[in-house]
C-alpha positions in Angstrom: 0.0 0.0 0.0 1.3 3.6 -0.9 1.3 6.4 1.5 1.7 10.0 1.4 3.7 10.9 4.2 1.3 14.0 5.3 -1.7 11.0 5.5 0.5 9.3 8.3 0.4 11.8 10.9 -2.1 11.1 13.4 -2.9 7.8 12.0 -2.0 4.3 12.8 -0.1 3.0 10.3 1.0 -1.1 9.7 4.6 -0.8 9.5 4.8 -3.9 6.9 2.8 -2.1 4.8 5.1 1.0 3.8 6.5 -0.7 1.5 6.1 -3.7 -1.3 9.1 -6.0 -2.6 9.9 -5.4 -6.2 11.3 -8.0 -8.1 15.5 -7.3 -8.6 15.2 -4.5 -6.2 16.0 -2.5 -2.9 12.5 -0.3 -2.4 12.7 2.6 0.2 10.0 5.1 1.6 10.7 8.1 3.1 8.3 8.5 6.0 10.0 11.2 8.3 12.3 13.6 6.7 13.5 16.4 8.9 16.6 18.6 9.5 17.5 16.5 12.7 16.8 13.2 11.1 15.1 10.4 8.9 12.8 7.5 9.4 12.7 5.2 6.2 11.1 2.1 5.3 12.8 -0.4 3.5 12.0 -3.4 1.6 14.8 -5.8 0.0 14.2 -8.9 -2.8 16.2 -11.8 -1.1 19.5 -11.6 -3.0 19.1 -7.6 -2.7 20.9 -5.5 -0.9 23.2 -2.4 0.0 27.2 -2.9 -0.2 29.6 -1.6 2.3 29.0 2.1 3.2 29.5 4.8 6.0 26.6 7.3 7.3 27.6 10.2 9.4 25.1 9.5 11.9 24.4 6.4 14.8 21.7 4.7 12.8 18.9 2.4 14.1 17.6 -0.3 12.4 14.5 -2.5 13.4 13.6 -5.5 11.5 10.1 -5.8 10.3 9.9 -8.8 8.4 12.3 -11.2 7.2 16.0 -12.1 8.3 19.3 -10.0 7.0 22.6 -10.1 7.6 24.4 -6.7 8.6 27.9 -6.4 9.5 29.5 -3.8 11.0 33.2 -2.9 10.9 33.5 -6.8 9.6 31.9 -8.0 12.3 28.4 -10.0 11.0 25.1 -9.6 13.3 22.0 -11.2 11.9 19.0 -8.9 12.1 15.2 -10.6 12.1 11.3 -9.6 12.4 11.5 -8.0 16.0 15.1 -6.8 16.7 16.9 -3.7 16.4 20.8 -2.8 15.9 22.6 0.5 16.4 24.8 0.7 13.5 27.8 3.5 14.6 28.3 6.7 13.0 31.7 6.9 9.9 31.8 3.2 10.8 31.6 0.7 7.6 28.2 -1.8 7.2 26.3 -3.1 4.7 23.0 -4.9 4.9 22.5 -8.6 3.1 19.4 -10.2 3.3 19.1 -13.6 4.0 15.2 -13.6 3.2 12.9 -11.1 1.7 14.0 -8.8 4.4 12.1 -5.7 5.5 13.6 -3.1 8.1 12.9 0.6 9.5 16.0 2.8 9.1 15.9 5.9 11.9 18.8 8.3 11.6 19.3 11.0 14.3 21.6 13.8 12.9 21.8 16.2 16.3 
């Protein structure tokens, strides 16, 4: 189901629903986006992913569906429905799903 950001406030809201897997692809939805941070919704194709990067903020991610691998600074944590993981500000990770794999990304930038 697609939502206009603006439509979320005040509402409840299914978080598995913010975004649809795409065949061959890594699906995001912007769902807060502010000066002092993000919320985004993610949704990765088993076999999808995002290679090794840095952010310049502590990042939070919390599984919503699906198992994925994610390691940080070469050090693998698997992250399922349910569980969340602080991923380190200007530290390499990368997220590698094991299944169809969805998560909430929350980025705090103050």
């Amino acid at each position: 189901m697609n939502y206009d950001p603006k439509e979320l406030i005040g509402n409840t809201t299914d978080l598995k629903s913010l975004t649809d897997y795409q065949a061959g692809s890594v699906v995001s939805r912007m769902v807060i986006n502010k000066k002092s941070g993000t919320v985004t919704a993610f949704a990765f194709e088993k076999g999808e992913g995002l290679s090794e990067h840095t952010a310049p903020f502590d990042a939070l991610v919390i599984g919503l569906e699906g198992e994925a691998e994610i390691p940080i600074a070469g050090v693998s944590h698997t992250v399922k429905e349910g569980q969340m993981l602080i991923m380190p500000a200007n530290v390499p990770h990368a997220v590698h799903p094991l299944t169809r794999f969805k998560m909430m990304l929350v980025m705090i930038h103050e």
